[in-house]
DSSP file (Angstrom, degrees, kcal/mol; ACC not computed):
  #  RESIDUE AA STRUCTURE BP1 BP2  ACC     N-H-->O    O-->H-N    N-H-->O    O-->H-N    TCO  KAPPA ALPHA  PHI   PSI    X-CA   Y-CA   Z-CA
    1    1 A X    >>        0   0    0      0, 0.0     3,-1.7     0, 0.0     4,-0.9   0.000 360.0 360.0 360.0 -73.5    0.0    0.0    0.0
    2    2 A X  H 3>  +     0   0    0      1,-0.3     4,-4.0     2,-0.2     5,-0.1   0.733 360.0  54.4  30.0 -77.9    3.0    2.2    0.7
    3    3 A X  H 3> S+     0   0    0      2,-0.2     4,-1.6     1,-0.2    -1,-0.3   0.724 104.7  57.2 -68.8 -29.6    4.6    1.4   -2.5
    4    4 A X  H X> S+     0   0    0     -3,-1.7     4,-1.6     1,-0.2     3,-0.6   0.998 113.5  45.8 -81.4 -62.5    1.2    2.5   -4.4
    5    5 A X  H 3X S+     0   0    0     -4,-0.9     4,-3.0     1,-0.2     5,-0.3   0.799 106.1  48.9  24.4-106.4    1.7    5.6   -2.8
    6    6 A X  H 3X S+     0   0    0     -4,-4.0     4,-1.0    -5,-0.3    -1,-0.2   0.914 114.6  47.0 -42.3 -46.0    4.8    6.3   -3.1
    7    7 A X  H <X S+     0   0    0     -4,-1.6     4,-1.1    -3,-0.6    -2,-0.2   0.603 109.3  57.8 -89.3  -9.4    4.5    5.7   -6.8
    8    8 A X  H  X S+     0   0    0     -4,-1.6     4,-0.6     2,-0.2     5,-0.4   0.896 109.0  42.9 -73.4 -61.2    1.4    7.7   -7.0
    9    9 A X  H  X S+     0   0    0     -4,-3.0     4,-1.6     1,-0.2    -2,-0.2   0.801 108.8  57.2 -74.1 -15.6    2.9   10.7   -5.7
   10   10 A X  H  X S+     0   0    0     -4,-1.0     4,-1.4    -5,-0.3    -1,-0.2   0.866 101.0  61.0 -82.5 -33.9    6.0   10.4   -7.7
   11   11 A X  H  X S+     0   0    0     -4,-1.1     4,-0.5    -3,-0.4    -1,-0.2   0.373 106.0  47.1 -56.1  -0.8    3.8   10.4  -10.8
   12   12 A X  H  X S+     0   0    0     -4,-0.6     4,-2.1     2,-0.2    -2,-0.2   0.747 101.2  59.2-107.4 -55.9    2.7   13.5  -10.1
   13   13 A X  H  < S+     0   0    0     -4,-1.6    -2,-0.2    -5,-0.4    -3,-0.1   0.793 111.5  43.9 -35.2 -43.0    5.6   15.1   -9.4
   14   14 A X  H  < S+     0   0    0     -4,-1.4    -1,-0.2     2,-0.2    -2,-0.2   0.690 104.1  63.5 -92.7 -22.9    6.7   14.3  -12.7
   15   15 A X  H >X S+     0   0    0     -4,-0.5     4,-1.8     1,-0.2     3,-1.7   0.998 108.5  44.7 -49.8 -76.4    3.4   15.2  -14.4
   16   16 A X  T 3< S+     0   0    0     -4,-2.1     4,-0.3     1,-0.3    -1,-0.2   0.269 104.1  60.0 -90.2  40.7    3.9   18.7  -13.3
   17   17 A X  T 34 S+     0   0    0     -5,-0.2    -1,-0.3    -3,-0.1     4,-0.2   0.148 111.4  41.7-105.1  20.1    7.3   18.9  -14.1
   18   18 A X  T <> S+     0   0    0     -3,-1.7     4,-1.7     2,-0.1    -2,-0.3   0.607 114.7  50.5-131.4 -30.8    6.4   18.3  -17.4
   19   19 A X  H  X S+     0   0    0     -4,-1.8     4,-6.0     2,-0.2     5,-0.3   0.929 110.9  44.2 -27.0 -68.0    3.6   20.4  -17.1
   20   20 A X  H >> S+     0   0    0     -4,-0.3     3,-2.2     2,-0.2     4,-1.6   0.888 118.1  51.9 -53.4 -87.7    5.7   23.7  -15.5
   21   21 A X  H 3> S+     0   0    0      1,-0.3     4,-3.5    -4,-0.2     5,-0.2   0.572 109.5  54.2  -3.0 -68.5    8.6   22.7  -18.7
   22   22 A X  H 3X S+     0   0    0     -4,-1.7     4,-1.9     2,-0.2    -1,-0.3   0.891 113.2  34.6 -18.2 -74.8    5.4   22.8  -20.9
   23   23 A X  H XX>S+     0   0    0     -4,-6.0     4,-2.8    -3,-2.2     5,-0.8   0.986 113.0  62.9 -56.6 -63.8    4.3   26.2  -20.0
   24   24 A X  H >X5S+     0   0    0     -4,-1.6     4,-1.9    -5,-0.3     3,-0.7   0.800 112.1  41.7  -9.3 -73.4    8.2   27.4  -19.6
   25   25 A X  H 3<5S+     0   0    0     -4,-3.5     5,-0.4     1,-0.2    -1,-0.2   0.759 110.6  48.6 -71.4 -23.7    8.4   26.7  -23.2
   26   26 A X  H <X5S+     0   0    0     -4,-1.9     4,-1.5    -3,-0.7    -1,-0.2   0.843 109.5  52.4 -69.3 -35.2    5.4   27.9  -24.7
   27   27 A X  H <<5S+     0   0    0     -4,-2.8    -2,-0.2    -3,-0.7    -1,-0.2   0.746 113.3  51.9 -73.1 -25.6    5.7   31.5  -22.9
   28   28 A X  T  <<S+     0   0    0     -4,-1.9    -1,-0.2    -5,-0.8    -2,-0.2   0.447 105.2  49.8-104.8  20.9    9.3   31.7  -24.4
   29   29 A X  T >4 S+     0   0    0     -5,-0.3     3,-1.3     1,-0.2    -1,-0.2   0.546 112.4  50.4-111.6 -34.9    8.5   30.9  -27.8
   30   30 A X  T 3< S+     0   0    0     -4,-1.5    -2,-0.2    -5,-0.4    -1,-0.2   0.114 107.7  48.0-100.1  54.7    5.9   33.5  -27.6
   31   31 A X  T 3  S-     0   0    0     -2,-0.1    -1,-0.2    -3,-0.1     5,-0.1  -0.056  98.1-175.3-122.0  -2.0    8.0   36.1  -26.3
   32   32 A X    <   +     0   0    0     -3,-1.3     4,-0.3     3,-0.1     3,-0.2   0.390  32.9  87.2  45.0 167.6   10.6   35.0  -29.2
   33   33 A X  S  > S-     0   0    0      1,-0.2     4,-3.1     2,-0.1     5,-0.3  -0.303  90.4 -23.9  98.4-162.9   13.7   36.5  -29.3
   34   34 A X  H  > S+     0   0    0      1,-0.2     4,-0.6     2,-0.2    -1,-0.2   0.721 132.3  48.3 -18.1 -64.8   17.3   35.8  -27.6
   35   35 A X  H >> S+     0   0    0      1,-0.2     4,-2.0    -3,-0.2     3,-0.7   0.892 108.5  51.6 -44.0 -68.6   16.2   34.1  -24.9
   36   36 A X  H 3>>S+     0   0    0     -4,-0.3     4,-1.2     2,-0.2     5,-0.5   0.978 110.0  52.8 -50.1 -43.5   13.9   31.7  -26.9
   37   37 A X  H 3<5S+     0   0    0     -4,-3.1     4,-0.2     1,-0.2    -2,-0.2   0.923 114.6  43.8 -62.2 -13.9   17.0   31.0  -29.2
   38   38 A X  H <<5S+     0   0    0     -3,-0.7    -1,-0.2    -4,-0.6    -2,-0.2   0.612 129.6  19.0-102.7  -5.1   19.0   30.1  -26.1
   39   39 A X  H >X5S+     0   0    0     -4,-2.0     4,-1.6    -3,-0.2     3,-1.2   0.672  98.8  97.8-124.9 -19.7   16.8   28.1  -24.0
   40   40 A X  H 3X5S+     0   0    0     -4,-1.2     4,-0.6    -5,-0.4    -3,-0.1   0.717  94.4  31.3 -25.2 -64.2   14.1   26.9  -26.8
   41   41 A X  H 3><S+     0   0    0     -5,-0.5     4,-2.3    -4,-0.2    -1,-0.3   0.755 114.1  61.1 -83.8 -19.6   15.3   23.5  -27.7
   42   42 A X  H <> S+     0   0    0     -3,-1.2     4,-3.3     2,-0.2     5,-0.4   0.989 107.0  49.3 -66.8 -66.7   16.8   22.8  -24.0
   43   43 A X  H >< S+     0   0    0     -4,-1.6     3,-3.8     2,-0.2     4,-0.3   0.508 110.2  50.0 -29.1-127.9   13.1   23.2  -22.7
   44   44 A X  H 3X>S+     0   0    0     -4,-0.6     4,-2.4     1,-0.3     5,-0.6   0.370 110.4  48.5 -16.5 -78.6   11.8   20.7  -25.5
   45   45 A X  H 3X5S+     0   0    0     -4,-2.3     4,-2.2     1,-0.2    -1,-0.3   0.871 116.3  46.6 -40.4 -28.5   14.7   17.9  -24.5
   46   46 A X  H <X5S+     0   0    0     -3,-3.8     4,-1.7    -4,-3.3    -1,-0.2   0.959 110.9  50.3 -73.3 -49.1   13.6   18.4  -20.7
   47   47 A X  H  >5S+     0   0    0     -5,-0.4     4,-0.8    -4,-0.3    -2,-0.2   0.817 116.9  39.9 -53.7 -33.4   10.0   18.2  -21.8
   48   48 A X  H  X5S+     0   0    0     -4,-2.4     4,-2.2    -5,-0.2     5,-0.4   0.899 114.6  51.9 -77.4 -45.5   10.7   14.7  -23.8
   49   49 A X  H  X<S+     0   0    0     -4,-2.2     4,-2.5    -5,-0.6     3,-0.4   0.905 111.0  47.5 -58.5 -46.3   13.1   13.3  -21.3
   50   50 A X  H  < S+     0   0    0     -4,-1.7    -1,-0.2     2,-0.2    -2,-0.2   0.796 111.9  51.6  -5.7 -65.2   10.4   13.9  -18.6
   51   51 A X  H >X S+     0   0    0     -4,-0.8     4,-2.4     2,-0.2     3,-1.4   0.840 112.4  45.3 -58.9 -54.1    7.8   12.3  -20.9
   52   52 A X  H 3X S+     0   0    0     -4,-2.2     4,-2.2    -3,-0.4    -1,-0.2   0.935 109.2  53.0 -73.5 -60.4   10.0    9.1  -21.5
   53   53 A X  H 3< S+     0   0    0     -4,-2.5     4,-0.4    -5,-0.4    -1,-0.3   0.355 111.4  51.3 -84.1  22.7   10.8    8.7  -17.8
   54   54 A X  H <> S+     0   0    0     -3,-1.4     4,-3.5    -2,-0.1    -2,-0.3   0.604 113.5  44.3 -61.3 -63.6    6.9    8.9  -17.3
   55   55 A X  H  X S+     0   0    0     -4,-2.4     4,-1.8     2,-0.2    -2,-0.2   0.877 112.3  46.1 -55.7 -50.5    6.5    6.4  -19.7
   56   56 A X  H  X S+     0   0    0     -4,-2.2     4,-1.2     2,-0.2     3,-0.4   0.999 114.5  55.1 -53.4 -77.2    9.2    4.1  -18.7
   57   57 A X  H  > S+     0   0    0     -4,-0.4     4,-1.2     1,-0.3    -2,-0.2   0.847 109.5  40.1 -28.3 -47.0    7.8    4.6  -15.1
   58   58 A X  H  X S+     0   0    0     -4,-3.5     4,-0.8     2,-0.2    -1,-0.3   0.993 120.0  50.0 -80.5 -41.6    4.0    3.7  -15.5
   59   59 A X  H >X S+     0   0    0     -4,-1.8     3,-1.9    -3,-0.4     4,-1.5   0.894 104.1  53.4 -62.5 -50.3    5.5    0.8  -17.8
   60   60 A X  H >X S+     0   0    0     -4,-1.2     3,-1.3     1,-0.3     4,-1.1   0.945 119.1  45.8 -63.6 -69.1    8.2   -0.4  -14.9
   61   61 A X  H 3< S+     0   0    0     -4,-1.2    -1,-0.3     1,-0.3    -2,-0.2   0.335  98.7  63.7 -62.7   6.2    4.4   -0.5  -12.6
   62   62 A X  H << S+     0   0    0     -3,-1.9     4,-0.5    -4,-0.8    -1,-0.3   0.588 110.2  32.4 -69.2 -62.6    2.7   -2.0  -14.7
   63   63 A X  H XX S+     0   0    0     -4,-1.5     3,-3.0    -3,-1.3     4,-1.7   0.998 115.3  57.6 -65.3 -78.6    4.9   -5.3  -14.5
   64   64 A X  T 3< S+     0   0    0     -4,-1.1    -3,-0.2     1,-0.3    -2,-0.1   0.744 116.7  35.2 -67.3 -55.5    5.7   -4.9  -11.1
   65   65 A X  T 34 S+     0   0    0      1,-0.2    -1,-0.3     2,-0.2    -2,-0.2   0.781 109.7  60.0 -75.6 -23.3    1.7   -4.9  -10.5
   66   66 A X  T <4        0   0    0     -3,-3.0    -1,-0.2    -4,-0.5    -2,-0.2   0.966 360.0 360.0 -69.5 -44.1    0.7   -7.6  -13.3
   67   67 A X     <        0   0    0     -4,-1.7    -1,-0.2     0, 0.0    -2,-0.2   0.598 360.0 360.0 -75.0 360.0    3.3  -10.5  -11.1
């Protein structure tokens, strides 16, 4: 029960950090300019890696829960 928990709250955690990342990037592409060239595509690689270690995560609990 714990473990459900745990892995509940950690999913969440990571939802809105992929959320915040989300917004991040979207306010600095429409405010364009320097900034956007310099952080634009770093935001997007956080936002995917996020996404993937979501994905990986619900898969990894998935198994763990099917055995």
């Amino acid at each position: 029960m714990a473990r459900n928990i745990m892995t509940n709250y950690i999913l969440i955690i990571l939802v809105f950090s992929v959320l915040a990342v989300l917004i991040a990037g979207v306010v600095l592409m429409g405010r364009g300019g320097e900034l956007n060239k310099k952080y634009g595509n770093k935001l997007m690689m956080a936002r995917v890696s996020l996404q993937w270690l979501i994905v990986v995560l619900l898969i990894a609990i998935y198994l763990f829960n099917k055995s």
